[in-house]
PDBQT receptor file of N, H, CA, C and O in Angstrom, charges set to zero:
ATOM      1  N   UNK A   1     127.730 -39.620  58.784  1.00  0.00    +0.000 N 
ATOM      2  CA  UNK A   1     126.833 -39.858  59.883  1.00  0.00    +0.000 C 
ATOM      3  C   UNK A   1     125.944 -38.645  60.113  1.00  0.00    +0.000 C 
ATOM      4  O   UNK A   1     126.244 -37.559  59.617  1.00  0.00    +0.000 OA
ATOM      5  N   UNK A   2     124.795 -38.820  60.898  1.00  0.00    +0.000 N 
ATOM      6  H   UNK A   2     124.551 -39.702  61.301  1.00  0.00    +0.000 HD
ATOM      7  CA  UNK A   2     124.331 -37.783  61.115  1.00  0.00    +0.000 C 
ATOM      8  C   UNK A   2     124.194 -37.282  62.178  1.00  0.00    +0.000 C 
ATOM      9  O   UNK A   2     124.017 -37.965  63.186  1.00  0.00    +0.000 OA
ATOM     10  N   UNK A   3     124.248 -35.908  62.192  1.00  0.00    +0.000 N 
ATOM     11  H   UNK A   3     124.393 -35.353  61.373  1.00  0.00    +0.000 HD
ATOM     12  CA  UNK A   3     123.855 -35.370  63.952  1.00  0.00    +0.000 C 
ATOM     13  C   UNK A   3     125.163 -34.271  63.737  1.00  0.00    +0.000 C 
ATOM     14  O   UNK A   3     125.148 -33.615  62.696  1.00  0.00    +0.000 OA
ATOM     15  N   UNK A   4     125.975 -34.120  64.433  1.00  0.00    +0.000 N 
ATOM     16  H   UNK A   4     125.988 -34.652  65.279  1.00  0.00    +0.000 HD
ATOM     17  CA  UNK A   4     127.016 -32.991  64.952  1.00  0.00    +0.000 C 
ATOM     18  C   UNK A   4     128.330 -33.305  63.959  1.00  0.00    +0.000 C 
ATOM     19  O   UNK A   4     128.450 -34.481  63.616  1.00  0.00    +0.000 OA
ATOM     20  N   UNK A   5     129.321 -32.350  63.472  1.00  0.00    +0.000 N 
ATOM     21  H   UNK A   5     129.224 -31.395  63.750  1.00  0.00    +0.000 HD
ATOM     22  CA  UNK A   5     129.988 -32.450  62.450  1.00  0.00    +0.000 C 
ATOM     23  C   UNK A   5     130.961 -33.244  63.267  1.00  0.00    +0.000 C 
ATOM     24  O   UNK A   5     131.453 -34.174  62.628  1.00  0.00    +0.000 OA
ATOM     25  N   UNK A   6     131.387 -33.128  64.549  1.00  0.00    +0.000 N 
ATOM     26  H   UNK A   6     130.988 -32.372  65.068  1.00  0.00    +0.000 HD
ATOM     27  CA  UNK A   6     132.226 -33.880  65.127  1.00  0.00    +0.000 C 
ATOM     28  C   UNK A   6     132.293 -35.239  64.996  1.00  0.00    +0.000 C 
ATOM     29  O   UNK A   6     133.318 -35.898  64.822  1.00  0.00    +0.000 OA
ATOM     30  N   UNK A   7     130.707 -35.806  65.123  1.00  0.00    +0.000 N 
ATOM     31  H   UNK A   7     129.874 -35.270  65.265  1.00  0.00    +0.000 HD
ATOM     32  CA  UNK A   7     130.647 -37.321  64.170  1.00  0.00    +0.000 C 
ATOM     33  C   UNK A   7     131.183 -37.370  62.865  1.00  0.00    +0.000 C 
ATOM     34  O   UNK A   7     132.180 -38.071  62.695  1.00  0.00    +0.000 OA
ATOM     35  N   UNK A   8     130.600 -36.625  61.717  1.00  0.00    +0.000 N 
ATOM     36  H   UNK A   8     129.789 -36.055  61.855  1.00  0.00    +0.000 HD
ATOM     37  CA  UNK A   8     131.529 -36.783  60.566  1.00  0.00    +0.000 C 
ATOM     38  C   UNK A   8     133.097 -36.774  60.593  1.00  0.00    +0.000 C 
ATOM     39  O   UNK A   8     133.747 -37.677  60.066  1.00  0.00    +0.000 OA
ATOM     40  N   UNK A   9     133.616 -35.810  61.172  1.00  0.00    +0.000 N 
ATOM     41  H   UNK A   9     133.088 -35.076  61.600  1.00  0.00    +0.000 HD
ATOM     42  CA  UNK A   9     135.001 -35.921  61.217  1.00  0.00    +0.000 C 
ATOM     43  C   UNK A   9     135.493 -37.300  61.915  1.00  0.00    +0.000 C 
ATOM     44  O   UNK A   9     136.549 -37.823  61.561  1.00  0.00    +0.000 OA
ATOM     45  N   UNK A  10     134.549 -37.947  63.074  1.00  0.00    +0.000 N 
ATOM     46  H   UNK A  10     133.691 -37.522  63.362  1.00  0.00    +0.000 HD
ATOM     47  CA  UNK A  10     135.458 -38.567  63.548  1.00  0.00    +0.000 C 
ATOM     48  C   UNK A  10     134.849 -40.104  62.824  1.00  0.00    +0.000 C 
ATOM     49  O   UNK A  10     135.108 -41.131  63.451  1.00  0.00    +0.000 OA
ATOM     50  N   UNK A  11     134.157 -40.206  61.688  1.00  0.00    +0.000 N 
ATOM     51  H   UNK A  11     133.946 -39.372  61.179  1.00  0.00    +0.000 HD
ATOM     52  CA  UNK A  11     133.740 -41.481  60.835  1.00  0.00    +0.000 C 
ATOM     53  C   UNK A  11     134.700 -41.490  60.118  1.00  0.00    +0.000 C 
ATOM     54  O   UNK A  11     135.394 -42.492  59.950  1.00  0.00    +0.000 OA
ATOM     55  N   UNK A  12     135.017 -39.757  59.271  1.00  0.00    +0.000 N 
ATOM     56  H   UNK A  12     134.453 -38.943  59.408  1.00  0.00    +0.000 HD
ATOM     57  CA  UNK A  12     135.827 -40.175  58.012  1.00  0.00    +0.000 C 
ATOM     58  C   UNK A  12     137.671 -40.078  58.517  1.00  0.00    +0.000 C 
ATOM     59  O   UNK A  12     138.541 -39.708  57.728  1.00  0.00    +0.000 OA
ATOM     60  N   UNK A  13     137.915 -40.446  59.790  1.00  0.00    +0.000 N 
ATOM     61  H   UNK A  13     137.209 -40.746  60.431  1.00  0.00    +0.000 HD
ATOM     62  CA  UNK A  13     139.124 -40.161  60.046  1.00  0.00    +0.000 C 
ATOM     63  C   UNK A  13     139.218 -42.167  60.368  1.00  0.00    +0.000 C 
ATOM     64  O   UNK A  13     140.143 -42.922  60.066  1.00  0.00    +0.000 OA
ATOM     65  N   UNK A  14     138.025 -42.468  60.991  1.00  0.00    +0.000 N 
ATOM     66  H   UNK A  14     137.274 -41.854  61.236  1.00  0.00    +0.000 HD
ATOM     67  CA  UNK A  14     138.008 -44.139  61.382  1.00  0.00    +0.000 C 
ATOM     68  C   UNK A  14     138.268 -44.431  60.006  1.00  0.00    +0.000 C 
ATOM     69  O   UNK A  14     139.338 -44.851  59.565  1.00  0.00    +0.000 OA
ATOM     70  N   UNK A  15     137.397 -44.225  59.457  1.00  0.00    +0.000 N 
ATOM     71  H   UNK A  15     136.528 -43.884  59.815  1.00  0.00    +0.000 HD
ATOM     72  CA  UNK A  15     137.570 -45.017  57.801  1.00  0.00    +0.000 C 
ATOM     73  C   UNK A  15     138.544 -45.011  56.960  1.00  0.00    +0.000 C 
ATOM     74  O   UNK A  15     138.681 -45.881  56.100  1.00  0.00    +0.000 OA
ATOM     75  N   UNK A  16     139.673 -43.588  57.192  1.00  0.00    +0.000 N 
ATOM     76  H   UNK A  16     139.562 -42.881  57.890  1.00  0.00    +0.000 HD
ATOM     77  CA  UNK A  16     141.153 -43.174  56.413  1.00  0.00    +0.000 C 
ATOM     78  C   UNK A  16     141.898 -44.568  57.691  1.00  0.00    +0.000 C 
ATOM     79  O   UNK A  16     142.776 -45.261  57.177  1.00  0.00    +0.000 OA
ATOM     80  N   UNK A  17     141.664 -44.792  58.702  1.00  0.00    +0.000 N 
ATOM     81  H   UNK A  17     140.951 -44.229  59.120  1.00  0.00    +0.000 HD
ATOM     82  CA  UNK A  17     142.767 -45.646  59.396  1.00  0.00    +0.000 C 
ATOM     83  C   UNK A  17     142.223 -47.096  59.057  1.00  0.00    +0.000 C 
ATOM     84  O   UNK A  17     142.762 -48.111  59.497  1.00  0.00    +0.000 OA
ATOM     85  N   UNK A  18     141.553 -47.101  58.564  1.00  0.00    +0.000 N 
ATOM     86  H   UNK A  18     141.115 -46.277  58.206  1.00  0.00    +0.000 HD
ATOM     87  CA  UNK A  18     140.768 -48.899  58.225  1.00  0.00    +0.000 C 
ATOM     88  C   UNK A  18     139.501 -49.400  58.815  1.00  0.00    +0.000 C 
ATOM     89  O   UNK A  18     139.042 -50.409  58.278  1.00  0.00    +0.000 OA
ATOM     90  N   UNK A  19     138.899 -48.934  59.733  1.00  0.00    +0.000 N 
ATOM     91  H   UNK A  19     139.272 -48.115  60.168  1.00  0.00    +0.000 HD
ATOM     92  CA  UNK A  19     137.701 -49.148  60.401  1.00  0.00    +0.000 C 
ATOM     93  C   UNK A  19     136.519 -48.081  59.618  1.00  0.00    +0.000 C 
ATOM     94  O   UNK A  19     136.339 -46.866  59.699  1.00  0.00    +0.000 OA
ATOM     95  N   UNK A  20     136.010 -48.892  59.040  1.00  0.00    +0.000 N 
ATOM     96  H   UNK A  20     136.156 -49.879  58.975  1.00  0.00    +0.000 HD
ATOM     97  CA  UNK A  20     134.678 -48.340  58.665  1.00  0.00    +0.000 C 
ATOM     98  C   UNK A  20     133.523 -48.395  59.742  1.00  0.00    +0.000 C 
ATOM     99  O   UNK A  20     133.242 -49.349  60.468  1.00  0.00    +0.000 OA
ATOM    100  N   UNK A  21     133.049 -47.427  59.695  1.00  0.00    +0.000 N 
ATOM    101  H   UNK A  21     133.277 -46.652  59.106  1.00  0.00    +0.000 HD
ATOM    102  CA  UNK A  21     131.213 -47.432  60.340  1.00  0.00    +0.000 C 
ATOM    103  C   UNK A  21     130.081 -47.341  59.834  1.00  0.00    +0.000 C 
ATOM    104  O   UNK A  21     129.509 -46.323  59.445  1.00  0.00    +0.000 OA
ATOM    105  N   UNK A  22     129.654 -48.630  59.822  1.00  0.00    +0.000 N 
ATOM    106  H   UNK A  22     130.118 -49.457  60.138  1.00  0.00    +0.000 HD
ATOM    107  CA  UNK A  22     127.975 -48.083  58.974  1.00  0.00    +0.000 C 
ATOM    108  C   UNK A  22     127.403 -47.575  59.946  1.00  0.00    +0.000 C 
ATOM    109  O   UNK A  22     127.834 -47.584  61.099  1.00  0.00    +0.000 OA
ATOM    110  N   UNK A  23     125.926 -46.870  59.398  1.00  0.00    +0.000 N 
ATOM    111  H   UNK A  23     125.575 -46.862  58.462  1.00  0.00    +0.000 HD
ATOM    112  CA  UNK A  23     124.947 -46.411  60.311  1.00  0.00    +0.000 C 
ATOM    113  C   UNK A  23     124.490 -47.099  61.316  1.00  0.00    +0.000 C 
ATOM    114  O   UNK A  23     124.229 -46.613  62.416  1.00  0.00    +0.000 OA
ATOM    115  N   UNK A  24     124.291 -48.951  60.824  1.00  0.00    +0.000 N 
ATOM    116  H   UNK A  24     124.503 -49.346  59.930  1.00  0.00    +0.000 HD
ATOM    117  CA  UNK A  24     123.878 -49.536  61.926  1.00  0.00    +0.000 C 
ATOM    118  C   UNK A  24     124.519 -49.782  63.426  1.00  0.00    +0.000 C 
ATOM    119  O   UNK A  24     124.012 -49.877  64.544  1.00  0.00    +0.000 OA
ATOM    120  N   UNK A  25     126.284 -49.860  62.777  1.00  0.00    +0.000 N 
ATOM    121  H   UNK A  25     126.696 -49.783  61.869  1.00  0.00    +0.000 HD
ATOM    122  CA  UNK A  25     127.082 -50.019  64.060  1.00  0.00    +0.000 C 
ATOM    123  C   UNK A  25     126.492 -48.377  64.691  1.00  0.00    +0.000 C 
ATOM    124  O   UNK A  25     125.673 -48.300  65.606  1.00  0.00    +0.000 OA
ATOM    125  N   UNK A  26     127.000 -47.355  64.105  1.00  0.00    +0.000 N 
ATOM    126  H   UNK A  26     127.665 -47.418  63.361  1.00  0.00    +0.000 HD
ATOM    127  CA  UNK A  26     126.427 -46.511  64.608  1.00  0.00    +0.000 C 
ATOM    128  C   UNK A  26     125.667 -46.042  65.535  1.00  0.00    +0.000 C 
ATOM    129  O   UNK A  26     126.008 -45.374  66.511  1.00  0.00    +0.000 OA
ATOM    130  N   UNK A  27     124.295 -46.503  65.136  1.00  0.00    +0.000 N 
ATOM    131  H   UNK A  27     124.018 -47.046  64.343  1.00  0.00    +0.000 HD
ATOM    132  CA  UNK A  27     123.354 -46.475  66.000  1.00  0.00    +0.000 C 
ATOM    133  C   UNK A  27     122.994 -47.618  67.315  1.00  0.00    +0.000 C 
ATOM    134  O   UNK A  27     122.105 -47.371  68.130  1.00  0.00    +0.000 OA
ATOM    135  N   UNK A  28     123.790 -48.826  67.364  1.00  0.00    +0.000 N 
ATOM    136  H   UNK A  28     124.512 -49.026  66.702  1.00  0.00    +0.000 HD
ATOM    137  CA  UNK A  28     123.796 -49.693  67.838  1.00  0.00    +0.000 C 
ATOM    138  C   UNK A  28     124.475 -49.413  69.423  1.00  0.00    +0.000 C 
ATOM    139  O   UNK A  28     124.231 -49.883  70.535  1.00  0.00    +0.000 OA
ATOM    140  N   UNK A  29     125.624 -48.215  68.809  1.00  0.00    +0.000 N 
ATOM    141  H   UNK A  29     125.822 -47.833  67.906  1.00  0.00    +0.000 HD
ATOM    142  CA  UNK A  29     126.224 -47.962  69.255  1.00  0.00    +0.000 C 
ATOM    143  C   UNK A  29     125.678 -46.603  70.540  1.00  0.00    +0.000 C 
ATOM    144  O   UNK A  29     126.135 -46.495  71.678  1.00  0.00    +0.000 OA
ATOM    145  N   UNK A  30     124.843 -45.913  70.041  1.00  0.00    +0.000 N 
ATOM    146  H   UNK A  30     124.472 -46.001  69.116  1.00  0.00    +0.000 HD
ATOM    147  CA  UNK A  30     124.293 -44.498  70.518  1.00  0.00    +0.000 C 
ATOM    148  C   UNK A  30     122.767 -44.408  71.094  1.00  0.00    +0.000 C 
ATOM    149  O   UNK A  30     122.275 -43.577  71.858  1.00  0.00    +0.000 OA
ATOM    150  N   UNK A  31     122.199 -45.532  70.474  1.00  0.00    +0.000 N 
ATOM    151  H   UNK A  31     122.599 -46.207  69.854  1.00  0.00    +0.000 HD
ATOM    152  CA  UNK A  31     120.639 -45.864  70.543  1.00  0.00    +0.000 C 
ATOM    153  C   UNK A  31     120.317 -45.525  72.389  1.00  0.00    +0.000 C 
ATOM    154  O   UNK A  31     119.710 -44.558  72.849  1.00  0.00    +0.000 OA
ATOM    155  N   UNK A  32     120.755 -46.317  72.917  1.00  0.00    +0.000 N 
ATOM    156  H   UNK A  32     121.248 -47.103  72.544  1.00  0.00    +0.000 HD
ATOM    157  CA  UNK A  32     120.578 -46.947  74.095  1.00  0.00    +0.000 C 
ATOM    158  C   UNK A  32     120.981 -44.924  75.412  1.00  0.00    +0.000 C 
ATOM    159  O   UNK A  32     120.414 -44.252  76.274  1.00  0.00    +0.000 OA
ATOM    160  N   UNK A  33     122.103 -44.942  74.720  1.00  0.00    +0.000 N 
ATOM    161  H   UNK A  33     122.563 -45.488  74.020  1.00  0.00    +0.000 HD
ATOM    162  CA  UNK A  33     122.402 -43.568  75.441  1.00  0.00    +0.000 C 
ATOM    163  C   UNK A  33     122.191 -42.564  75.408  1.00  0.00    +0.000 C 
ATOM    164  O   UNK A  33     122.544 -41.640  76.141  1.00  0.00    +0.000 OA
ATOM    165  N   UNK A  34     121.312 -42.617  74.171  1.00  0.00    +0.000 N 
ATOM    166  H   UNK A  34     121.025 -43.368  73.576  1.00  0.00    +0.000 HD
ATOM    167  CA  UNK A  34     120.647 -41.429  73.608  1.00  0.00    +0.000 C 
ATOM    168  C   UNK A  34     118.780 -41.450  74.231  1.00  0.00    +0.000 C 
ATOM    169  O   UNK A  34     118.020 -40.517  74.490  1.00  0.00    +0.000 OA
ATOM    170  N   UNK A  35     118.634 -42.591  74.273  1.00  0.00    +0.000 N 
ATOM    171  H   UNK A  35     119.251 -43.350  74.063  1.00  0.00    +0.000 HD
ATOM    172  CA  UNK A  35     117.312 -42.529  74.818  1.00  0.00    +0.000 C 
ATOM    173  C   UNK A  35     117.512 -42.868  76.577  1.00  0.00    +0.000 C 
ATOM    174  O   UNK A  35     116.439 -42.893  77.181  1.00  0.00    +0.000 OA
ATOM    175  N   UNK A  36     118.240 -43.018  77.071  1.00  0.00    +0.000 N 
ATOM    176  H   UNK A  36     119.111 -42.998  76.581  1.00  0.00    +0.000 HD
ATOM    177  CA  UNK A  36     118.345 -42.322  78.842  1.00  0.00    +0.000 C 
ATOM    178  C   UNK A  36     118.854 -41.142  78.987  1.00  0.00    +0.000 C 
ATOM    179  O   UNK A  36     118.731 -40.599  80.084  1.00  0.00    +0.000 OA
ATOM    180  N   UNK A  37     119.737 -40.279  77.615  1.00  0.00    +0.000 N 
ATOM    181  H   UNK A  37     119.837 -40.721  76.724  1.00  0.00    +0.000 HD
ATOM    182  CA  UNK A  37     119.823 -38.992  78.319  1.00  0.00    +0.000 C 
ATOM    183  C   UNK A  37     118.680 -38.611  77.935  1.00  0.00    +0.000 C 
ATOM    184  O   UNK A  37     118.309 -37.834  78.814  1.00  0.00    +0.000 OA
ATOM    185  N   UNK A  38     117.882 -38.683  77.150  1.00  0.00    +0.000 N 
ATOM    186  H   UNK A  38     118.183 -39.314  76.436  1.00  0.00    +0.000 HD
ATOM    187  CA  UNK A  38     116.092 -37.922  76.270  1.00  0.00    +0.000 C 
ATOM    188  C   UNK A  38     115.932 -38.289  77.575  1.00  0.00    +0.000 C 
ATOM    189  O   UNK A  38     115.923 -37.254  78.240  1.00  0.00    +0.000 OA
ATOM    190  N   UNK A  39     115.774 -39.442  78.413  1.00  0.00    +0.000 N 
ATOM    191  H   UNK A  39     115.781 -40.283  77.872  1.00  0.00    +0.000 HD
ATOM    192  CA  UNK A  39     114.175 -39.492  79.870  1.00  0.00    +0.000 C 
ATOM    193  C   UNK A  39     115.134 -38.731  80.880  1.00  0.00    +0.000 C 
ATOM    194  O   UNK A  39     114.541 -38.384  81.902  1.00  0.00    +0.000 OA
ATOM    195  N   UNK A  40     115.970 -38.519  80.851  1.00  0.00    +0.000 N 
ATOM    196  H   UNK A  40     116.452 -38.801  80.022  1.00  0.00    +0.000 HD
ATOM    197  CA  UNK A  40     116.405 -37.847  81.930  1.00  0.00    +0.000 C 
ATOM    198  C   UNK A  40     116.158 -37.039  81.776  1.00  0.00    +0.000 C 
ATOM    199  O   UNK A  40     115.180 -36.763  82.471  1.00  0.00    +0.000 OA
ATOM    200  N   UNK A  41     116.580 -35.967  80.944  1.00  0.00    +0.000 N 
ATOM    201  H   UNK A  41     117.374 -36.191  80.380  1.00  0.00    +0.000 HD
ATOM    202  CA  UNK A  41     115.943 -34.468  80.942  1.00  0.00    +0.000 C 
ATOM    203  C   UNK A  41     114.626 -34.111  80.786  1.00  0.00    +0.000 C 
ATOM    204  O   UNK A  41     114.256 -32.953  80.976  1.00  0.00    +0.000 OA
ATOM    205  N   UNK A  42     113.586 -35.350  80.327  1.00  0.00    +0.000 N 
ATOM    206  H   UNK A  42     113.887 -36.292  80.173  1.00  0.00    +0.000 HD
ATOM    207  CA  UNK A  42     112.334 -35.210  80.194  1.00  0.00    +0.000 C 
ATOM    208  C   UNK A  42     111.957 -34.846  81.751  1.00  0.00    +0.000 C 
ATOM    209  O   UNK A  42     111.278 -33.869  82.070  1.00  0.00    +0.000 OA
ATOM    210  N   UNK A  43     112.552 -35.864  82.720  1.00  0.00    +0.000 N 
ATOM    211  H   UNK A  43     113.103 -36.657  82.460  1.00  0.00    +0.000 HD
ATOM    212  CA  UNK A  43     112.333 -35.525  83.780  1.00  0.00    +0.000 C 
ATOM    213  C   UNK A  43     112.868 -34.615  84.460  1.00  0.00    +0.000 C 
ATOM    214  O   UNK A  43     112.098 -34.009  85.204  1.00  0.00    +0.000 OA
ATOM    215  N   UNK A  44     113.963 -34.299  84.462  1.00  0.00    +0.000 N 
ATOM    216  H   UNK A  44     114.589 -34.792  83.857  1.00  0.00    +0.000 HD
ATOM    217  CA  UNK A  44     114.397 -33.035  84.578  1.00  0.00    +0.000 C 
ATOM    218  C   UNK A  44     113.650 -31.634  84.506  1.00  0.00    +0.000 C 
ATOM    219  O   UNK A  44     113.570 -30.885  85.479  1.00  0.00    +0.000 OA
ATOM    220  N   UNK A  45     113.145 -31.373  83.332  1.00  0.00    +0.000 N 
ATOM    221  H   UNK A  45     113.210 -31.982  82.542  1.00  0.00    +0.000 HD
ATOM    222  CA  UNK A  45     112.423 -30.524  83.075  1.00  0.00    +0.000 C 
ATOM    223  C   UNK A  45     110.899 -30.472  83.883  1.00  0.00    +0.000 C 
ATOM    224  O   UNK A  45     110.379 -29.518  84.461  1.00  0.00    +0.000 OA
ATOM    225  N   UNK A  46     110.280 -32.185  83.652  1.00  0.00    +0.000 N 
ATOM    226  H   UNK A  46     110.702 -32.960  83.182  1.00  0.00    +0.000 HD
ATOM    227  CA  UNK A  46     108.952 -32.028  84.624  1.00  0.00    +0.000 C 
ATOM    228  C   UNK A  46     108.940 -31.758  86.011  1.00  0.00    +0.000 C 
ATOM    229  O   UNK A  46     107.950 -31.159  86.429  1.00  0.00    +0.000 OA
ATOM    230  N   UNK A  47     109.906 -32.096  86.890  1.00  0.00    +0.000 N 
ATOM    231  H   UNK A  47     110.711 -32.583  86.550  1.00  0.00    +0.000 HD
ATOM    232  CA  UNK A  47     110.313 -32.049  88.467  1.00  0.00    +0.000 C 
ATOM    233  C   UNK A  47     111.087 -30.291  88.304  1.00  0.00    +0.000 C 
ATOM    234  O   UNK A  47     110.559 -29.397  88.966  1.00  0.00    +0.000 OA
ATOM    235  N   UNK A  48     111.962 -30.046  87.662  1.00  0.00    +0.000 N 
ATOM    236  H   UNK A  48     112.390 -30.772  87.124  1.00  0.00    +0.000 HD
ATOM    237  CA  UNK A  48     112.499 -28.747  88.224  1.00  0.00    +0.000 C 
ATOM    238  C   UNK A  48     111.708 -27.700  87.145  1.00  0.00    +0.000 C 
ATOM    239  O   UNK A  48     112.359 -26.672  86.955  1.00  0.00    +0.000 OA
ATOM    240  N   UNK A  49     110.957 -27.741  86.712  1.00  0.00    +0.000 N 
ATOM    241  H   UNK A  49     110.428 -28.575  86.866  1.00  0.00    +0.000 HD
ATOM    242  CA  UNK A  49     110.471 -26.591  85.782  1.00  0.00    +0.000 C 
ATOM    243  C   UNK A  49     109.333 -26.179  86.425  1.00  0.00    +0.000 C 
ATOM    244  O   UNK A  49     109.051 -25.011  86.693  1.00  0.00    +0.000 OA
ATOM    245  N   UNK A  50     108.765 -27.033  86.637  1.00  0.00    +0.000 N 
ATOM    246  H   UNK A  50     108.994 -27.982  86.420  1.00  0.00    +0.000 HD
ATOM    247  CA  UNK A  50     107.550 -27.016  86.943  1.00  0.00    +0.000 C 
ATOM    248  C   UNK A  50     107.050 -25.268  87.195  1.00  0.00    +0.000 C 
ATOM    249  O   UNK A  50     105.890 -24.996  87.505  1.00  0.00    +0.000 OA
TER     250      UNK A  50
C-alpha cells in the first residue's frame, strides 16, 4: 500500500491471516476521510493563520 509503513505492515500481516487488500478496497476505504481531514485543515489554516 502506499502512504506510511504502518499501512504496509498492517496489509502484509491481513494477508499472512487470509484477508487480502487490494488498493481499491483500500482506498474505498480512506478516500472519504482523507478528504474531510484535507478541508479541515485547509480551513484551519485559513481562519487561524491568517
Amino acid at each position: 500500500m502506499i502512504g506510511a509503513s504502518a499501512n504496509v505492515v498492517t496489509v502484509g500481516r491481513a494477508e499472512r491471516a487470509g484477508y487480502p487488500v487490494s488498493f481499491m478496497e483500500y482506498l474505498k476505504a480512506v478516500f472519504l476521510p482523507t478528504i474531510i481531514t484535507v478541508l479541515l485543515c485547509m480551513v484551519w489554516l485559513l481562519v487561524v493563520e491568517i
